[in-house]
C-alpha positions as CSV (number, residue, x, y, z in Angstrom):
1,X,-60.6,33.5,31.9
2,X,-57.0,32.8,31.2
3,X,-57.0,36.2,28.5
4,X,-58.5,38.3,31.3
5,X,-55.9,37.3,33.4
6,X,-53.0,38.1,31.3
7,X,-54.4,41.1,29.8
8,X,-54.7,42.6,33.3
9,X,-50.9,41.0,34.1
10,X,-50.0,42.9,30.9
11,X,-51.9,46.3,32.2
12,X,-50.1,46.0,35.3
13,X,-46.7,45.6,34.1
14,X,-47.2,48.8,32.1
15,X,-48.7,50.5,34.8
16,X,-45.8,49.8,37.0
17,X,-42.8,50.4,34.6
18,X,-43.6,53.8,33.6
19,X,-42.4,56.9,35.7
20,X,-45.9,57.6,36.6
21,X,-48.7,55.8,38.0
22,X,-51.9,56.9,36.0
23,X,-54.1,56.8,38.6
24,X,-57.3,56.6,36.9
25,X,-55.8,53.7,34.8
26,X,-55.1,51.8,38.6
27,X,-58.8,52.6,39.5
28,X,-60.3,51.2,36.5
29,X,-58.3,48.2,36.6
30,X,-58.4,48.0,40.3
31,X,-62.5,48.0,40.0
32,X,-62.0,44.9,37.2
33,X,-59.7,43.0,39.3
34,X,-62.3,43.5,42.6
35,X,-64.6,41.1,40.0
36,X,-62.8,39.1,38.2
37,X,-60.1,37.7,40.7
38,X,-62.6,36.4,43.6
39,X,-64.2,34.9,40.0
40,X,-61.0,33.7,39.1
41,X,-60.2,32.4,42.6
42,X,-63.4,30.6,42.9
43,X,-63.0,28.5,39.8
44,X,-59.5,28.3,40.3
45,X,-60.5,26.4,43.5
46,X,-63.4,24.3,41.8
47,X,-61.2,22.9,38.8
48,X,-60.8,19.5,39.5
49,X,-58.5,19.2,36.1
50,X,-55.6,21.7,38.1
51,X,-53.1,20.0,39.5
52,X,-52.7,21.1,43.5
53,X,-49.0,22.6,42.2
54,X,-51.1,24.9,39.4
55,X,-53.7,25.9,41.8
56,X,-51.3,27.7,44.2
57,X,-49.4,29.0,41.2
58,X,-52.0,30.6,40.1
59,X,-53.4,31.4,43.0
60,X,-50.1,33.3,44.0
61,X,-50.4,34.9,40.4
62,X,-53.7,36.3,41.0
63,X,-53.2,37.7,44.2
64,X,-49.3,39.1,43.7
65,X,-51.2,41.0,40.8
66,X,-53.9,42.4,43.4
67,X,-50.6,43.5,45.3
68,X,-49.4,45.6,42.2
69,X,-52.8,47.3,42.1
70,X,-52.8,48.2,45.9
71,X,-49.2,49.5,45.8
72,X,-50.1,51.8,42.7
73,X,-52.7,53.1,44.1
74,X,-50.6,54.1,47.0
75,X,-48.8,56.1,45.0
């Protein structure tokens, strides 16, 4: 789940730093991340092994990264 994670981070960054937003780049990964995250999210949640600090990291991760999507899709 962790390489899903960061290869959508990684899309995202490279969506955002180019001039242009491709948008049928944003709605494909925009589709992924309206599955995966709730996943991620969910087990995030259940993981007893995660540390309270960790959870909300990465729970800020996930969603800051839904924020990129929604912006670029604005745009």
């Amino acid at each position: 789940m962790k390489q899903v994670l960061v290869i959508l981070w990684v899309g995202g960054l490279l969506l955002l730093g180019g001039c242009s937003v491709n948008q049928d780049f944003v709605r494909g990964v925009d589709g992924y991340t309206q599955i995966i995250l709730p996943e991620y999210k969910a087990y995030i949640a259940k993981d007893p092994q995660l540390s309270p600090d960790t959870k909300r990291i990465r729970l800020q991760s996930a969603d800051k990264f839904q924020q990129l999507v929604d912006d670029a899709k604005l745009k």
